[in-house]
C-alpha positions in Angstrom: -2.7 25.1 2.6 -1.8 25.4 6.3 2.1 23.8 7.5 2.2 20.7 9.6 2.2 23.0 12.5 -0.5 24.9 11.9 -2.8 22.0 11.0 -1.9 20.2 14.2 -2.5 23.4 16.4 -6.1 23.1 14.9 -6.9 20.0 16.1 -5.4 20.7 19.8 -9.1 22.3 20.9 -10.8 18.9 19.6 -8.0 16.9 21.4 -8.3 19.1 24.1 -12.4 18.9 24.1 -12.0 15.2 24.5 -9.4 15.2 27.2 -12.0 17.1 29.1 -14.5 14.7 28.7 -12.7 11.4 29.5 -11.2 13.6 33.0 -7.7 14.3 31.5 -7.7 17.8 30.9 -3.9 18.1 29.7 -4.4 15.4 26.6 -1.8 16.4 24.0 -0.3 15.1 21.0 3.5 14.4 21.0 6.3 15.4 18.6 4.9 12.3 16.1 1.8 14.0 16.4 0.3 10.8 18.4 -1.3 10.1 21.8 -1.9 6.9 23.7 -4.8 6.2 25.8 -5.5 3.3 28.3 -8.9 2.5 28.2 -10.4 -0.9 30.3 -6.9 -2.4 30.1 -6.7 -1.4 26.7 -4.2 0.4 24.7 -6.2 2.7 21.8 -3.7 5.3 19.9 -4.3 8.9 18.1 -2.3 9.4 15.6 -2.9 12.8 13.8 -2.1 13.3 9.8 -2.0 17.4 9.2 -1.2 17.0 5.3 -4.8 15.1 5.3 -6.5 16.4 7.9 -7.2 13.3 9.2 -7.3 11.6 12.6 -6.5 7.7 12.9 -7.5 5.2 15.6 -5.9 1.9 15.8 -5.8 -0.8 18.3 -3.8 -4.5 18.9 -7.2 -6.6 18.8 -5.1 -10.0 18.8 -1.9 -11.6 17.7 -0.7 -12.5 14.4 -2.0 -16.3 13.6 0.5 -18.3 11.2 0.0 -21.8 9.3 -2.9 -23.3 7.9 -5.0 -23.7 11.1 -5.0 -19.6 10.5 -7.2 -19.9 7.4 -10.7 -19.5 9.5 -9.2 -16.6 11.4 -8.6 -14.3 8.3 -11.0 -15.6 5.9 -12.9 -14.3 9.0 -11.3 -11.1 9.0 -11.6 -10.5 5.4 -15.5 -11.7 5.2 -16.0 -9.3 7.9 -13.7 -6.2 6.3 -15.8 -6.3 2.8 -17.6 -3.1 2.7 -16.9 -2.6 6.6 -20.1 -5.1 6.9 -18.9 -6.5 10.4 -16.6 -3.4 11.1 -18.5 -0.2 11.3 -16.6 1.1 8.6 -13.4 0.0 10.4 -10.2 -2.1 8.8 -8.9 -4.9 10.5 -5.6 -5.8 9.2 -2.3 -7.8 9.8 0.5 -5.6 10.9 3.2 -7.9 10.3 6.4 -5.8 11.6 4.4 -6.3 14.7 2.9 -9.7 14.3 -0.4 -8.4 15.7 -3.7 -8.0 14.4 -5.1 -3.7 14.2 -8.3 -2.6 14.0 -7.8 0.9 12.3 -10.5 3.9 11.4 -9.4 7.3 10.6 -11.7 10.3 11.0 -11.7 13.6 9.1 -10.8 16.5 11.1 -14.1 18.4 9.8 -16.3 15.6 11.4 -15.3 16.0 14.3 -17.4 19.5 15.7 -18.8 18.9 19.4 -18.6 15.7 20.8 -17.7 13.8 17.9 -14.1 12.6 18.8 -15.6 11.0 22.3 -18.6 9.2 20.0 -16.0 8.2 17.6 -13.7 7.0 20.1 -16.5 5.3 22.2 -17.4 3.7 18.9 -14.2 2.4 18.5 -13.5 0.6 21.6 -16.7 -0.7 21.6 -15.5 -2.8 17.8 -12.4 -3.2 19.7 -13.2 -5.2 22.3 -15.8 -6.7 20.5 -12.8 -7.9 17.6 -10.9 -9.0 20.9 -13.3 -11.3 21.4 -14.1 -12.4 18.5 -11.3 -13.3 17.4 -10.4 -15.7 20.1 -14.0 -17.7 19.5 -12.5 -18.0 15.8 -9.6 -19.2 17.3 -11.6 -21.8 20.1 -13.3 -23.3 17.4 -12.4 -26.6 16.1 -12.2 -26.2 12.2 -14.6 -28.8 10.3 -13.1 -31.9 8.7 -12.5 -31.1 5.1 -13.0 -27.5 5.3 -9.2 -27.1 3.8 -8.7 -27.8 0.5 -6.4 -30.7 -0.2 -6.1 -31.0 -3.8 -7.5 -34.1 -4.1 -9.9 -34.2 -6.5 -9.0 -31.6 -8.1 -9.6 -31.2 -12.2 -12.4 -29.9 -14.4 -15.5 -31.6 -15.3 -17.3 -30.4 -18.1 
């Protein structure tokens, strides 16, 4: 198994690959092993795992919602999470220490021949601004009377 170093030193030609192609030829990872690009106004991060060989993507896509007027926006989130049905595979998830909302994907290194990172990435922001928006129509919409459960009512009938 190759060290942390060497791992990382073999995904520099694929980082480097896709710095070419997006006209920033010097694209590196730092010392965390992590980039940051601005894409549209966006911020879209790179975060390289050697142990797993793995590449992650992760994006703010909106901020953390808190009381009960919430509940649409992440019974949203979660309908749209199960099986990746509305993601593409992605996670969206709360990152509290933050009190943002992430879309997240991670990649392995081994699919990422060619052009793969700049499809993948291009993939990405496309979800991302797409959960950007989203997510503040969830928010615009007024939540229908009685959607919220109250208690009342409440008991078995057999």
């Amino acid at each position: 198994m190759p060290d942390a170093t060497n791992a990382t030193h073999e995904f520099a030609p694929i980082l480097t690959r896709f710095g070419e192609a997006i006209g920033i030829p010097d694209l590196a990872l730092d010392e965390d092993a992590a980039c940051m690009l601005e894409i549209d106004g966006q911020l879209f991060n790179l975060q390289w795992f050697a142990a797993s060989n793995t590449l992650a993507v992760y994006a703010v896509v909106g901020a953390a919602e808190h009381g009960p007027e919430a509940l649409p926006l992440y019974t949203a989130l979660l309908e749209a999470n199960a099986l990746g049905r509305e993601t593409g595979g992605l996670t969206l998830g709360l990152h509290a220490g933050q009190d943002s909302l992430l879309l997240t994907g991670q990649v392995f290194s081994g699919n990422l021949e060619g052009d793969a990172l700049y499809r993948y990435v291009e993939f990405f922001v496309a979800q991302a601004k797409h959960w950007e928006t989203r997510i503040q129509e969830i928010l615009a919409e007024t939540p229908e009377e009685g959607g919220a459960f109250d208690g009342a009512d409440s008991g078995l009938r057999v």
